[in-house]
VMD Tcl script that draws the C-alpha trace (Angstrom):
set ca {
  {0.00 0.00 0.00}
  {2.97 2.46 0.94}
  {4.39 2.24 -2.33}
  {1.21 2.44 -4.27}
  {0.91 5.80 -2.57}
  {4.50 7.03 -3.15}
  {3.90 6.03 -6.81}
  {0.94 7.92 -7.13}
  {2.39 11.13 -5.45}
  {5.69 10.72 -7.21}
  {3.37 9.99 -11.30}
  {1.42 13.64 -10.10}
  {4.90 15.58 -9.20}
  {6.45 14.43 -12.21}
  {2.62 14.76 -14.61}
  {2.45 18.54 -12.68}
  {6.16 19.15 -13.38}
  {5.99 18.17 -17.19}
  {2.80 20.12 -17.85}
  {4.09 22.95 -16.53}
  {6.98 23.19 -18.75}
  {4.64 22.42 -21.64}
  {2.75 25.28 -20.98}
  {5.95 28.01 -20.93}
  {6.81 26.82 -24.38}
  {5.85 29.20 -27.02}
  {3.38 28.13 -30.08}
  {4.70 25.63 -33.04}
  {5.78 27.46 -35.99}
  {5.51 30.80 -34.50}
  {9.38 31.86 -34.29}
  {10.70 33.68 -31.45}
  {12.54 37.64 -31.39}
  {15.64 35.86 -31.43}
  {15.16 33.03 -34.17}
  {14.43 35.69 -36.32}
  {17.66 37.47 -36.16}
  {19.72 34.27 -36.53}
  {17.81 33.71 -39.32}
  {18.15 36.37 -40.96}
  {21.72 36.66 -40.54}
  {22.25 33.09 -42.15}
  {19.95 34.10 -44.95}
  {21.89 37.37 -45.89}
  {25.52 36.20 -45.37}
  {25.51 32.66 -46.64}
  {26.44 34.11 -49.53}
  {29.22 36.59 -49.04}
  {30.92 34.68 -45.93}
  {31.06 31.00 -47.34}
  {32.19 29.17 -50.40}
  {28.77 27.65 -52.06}
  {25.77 29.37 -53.70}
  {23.55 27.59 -52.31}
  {21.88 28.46 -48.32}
  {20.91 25.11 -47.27}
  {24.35 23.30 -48.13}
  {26.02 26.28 -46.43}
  {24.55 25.75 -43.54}
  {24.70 22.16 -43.34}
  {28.40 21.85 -44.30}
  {30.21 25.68 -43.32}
  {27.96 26.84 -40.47}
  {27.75 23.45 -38.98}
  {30.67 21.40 -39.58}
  {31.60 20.54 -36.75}
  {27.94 18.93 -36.04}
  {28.21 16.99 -39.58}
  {30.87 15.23 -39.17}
  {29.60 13.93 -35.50}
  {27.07 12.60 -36.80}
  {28.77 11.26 -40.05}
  {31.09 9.34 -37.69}
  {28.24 8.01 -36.01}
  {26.12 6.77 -38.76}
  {29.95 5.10 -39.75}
  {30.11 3.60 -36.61}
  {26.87 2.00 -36.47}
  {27.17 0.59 -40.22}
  {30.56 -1.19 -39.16}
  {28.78 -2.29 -36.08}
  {26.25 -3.68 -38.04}
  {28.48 -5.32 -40.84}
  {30.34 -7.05 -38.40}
  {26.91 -8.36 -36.36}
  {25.86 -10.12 -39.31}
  {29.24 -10.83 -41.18}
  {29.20 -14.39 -42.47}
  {31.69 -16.79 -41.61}
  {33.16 -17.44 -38.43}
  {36.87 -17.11 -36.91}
  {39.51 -18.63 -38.65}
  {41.81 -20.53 -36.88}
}
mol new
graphics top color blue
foreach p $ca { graphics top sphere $p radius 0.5 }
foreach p [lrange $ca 0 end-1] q [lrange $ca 1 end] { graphics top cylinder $p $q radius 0.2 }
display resetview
């Protein structure tokens, strides 16, 4: 029965907790003072500060290298992981 109760108290604290940082987030799709700004700063200097034409693949690959190749290394490292789960063959000896 005691932990029943401390269940139910602890599922309302956390439920209470969670709504209430639901509720301070502004509304989907309507962008805040200071997306705007960044924004607008990629938009006009993507193509005076970088190398390529085009806004998207500046982004990507200039303003967020760094980010790229994380998770290029990580989609690498789960493909090898993968290859050698289902490699056929077993050990030589």
């Amino acid at each position: 029965m005691k932990s029943k109760t401390l269940f139910v108290i602890a599922a309302i604290v956390v439920g209470g907790a969670l709504m209430g940082a639901v509720s301070s987030l502004h509304p989907f799709g309507v962008p805040t003072a200071e997306g705007v700004a960044v924004d607008e700063h990629y938009l006009t200097h993507a193509g005076t500060d970088l190398s390529c034409e085009n806004v998207v693949t500046s982004i990507v690959f200039d303003y967020r290298g760094f980010d790229t190749i994380g998770e290029s290394s990580v989609l690498f490292t789960a493909l090898l992981s993968v290859m050698m789960l289902f490699r056929k063959g077993g050990r030589k000896e």
